[in-house]
C-alpha positions, 0 to 999 in steps of 0.5 A, a space after each residue: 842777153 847776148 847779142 847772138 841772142 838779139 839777133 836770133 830773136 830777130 830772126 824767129 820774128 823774121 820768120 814769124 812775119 814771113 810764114 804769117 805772109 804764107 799763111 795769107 796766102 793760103 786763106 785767100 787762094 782758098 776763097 777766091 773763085 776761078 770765074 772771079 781771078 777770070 774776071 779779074 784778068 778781064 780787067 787787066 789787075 796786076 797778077 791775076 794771070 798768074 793767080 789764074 795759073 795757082 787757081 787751076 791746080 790749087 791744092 797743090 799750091 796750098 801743099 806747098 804753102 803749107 809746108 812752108 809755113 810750118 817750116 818757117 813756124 818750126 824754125 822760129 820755134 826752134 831759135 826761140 828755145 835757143 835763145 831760153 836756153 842760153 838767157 833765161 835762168 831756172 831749170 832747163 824744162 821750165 824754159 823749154 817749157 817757156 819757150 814753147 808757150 811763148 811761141 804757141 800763142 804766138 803762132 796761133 795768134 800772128 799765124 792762126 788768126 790774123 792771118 787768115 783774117 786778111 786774106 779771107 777779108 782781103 781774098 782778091 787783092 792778096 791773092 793777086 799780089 802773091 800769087 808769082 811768090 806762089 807759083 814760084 815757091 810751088 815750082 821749086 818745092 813742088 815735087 818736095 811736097 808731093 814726095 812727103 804726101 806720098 810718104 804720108 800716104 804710105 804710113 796711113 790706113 786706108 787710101 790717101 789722098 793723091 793730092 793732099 788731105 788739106 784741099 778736100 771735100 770735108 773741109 768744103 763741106 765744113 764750110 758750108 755747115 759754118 756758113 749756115 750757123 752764122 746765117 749766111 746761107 739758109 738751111 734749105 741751101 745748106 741741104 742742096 749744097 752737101 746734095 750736089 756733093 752726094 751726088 757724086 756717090 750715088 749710082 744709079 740704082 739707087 735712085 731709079 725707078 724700079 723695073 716694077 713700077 716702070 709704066 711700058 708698052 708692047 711695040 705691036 701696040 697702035 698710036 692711039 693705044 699709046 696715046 690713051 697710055 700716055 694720058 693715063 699715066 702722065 708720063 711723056 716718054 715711055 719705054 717700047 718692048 719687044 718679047 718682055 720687059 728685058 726687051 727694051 728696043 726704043 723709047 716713044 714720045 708723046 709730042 711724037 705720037 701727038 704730031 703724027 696723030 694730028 698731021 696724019 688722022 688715019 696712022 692711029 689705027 693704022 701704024 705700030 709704037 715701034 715705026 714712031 719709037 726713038 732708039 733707047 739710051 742704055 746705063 748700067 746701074 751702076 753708074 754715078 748719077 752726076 756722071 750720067 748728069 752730064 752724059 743726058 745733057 750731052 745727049 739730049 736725052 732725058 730718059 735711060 734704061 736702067 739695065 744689071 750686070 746680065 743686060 736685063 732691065 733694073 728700071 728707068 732714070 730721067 734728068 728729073 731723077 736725077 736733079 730731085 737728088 739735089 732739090 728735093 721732089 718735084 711735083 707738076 699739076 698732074 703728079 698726085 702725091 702719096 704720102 708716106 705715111 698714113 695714120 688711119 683709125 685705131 692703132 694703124 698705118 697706111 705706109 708706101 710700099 717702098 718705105 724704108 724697112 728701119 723707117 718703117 721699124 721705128 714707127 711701129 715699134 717692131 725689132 726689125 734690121 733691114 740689113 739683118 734681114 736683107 731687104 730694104 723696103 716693107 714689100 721686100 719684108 713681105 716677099 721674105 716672110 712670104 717667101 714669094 712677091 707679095 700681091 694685094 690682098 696678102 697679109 702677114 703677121 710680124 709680132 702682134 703686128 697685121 700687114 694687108 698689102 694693097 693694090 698700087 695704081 698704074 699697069 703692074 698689079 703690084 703692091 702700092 701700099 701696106 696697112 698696118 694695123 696691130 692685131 687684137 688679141 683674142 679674149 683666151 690669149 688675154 687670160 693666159 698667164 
């Protein structure tokens, strides 16, 4: 071997232990928190200024990083086939050939494992020490990086990332399903966890309360007649209309009602819901429910009105709503819970209202497409068959299948539940061929 050779082999390993060094890198900046490199500075470590600085724009340090470390990988490579070329004897394809899967399991290995091993064990301390290399490389090759991102983006179907597909929800998402799989989270916090990133993609309408379960009163109505309202129904805020329900003009509480009540016995008969009403927050439907998350906190508020595109009212949505989406439902001492399902005597269901219709579908064993149909619910299944709103006592025949809708509690007489019970055949249906 010549020494040309030697030193071009020195020069692959170089290059080796430089994009290994990288990619250390790399694995730490990803699991190091910003709270943690602001601890970090709290005790005055070394570098943890600057790993402060990386950390609030990290994925554009990891673009960069990457780039570099496949480029150093595909350099050493590249020396590595030269140097087969010119000192391995045998075919030219077969030393490619090895040469290229020397490198291979050289790159998984130095590159791919342990690497990433340290700087996930080791994550502060390695992210401090290379985080000016860090900042440095990203302040020289950052537009290089983002330039072939957007030349990426360019050749892709579809809409690309802005900031590179190597820093994003999916890769946070896997590691959240592997850190369940060895038993570092449980099940439920899994859940919770792929919830919150759901949220960001769920508007509002998807989890409101729709305007015909919404539990209103008139404005003309006394205190006490809200008072007894608020008893009934359990609920502590509730929507105040004028003309009709699209007419949402205030919101009134129960602590409002129950303190003027008791400091001033008289106002009960004498003063009307809209002189105690509070002024309503209005969202349109579509709106994404994190972002209202943080508009009610801000707000103080814990209840807006849903409206459409035509300014009517869609429903209403509180905090409570919101943050069930995240840890399931939350039920109090007065809450009473209906179970979706009901299986009743003989071969029938008593099933909520608003079950989805393919849930539904499914458990029945009917050949029915939501989507198909164009409704979402089993009420929405009966006022399309019907061809009007359903109300309790309705029944419909679906495919040897009898659906009663019944009475629903609250002030609106809509429906509540759906029995479904299959229907007997008479004794001549029997005996028809």
């Amino acid at each position: 071997m010549a020494t040309t050779d030697v030193w071009l082999l020195v020069a692959a390993a170089a290059l080796v232990v430089l994009a290994g060094l990288l990619v250390m890198s790399e694995a730490a900046i990803r699991r190091v928190s910003r709270s943690r490199a602001a601890e970090l500075v709290r005790e005055d470590r070394r570098g943890a200024a600057t790993l402060v600085a990386v950390l609030a724009d990290r994925p554009r340090h990891l673009n960069v990083l990457l780039l570099c470390h496949q480029v150093l990988a595909v350099a050493a490579t590249a020396l590595v086939v030269v140097v087969a070329l010119d000192a391995v004897p045998g075919p030219r394809w077969a030393r490619v050939l090895l040469a290229v899967a020397v490198m291979a399991v050289v790159t998984y290995v130095v590159l791919g494992v342990g690497p990433r091993t340290l700087g996930t064990q080791h994550a502060d301390s390695v992210s401090r020490r290379t985080a000016r290399m860090t900042r440095g490389l990203t302040v020289v090759l950052g537009p290089l990086a983002g330039g072939m991102i957007l030349l990426g983006n360019a050749f892709t179907p579809g809409r690309g990332y802005r900031e590179g597909p190597f820093a994003n929800q999916a890769e946070l998402r896997e590691l959240v399903d592997l850190a369940e799989a060895s038993d570092v989270i449980e099940d439920d916090e899994r859940q919770m966890i792929h919830s919150v990133f759901e949220l960001g993609d769920t508007i509002v309408r998807e989890l409101m309360v729709p305007r015909t379960e919404m539990v209103f009163i008139e404005g003309h109505k006394t205190l006490r007649q809200a008072l007894s309202l608020a008893l009934r129904s359990g609920c502590s805020r509730i929507p105040v209309v004028g003309e009709n329900v699209d007419d949402v003009i205030g919101v009134v509480y129960l602590k409002d009602l129950a303190r003027r009540a008791y400091e001033h016995r008289e106002a009960e008969q004498s003063e009307r819901v809209c002189e105690l009403m509070r002024e309503a927050y209005l969202v349109p439907d579509t709106k994404r429910a994190d972002d209202l998350l943080r508009e009610l906190q801000t707000a103080r508020v814990h209840l807006a009105i849903v409206v459409d595109e035509y300014g009517g009212t869609s429903g209403l949505v509180t905090i409570e709503d919101i943050v069930e989406e995240i840890v399931g439902e939350i039920t109090d001492e007065y809450d009473v819970e209906v179970p979706e399902v009901e299986p009743l005597t003989g071969d029938a269901y008593r099933v909520n209202a608003r079950m989805n219709v393919d849930d539904f579908a499914e458990l029945i064993g009917l050949d029915i497409d939501g989507e198909t149909e164009g409704v979402e619910t089993v009420a929405g299944l009966m006022a399309r068959r019907l061809g009007r709103v359903p109300v309790p006592g309705t029944m419909i025949d679906e495919d040897g299948w009898e659906l009663v809708a019944e009475a629903g509690q609250g002030r609106r007489k809509g429906i509540g539940t759906v029995v479904a019970r299959r229907r007997v055949p008479a004794p001549e249906e029997e005996e028809a061929p």
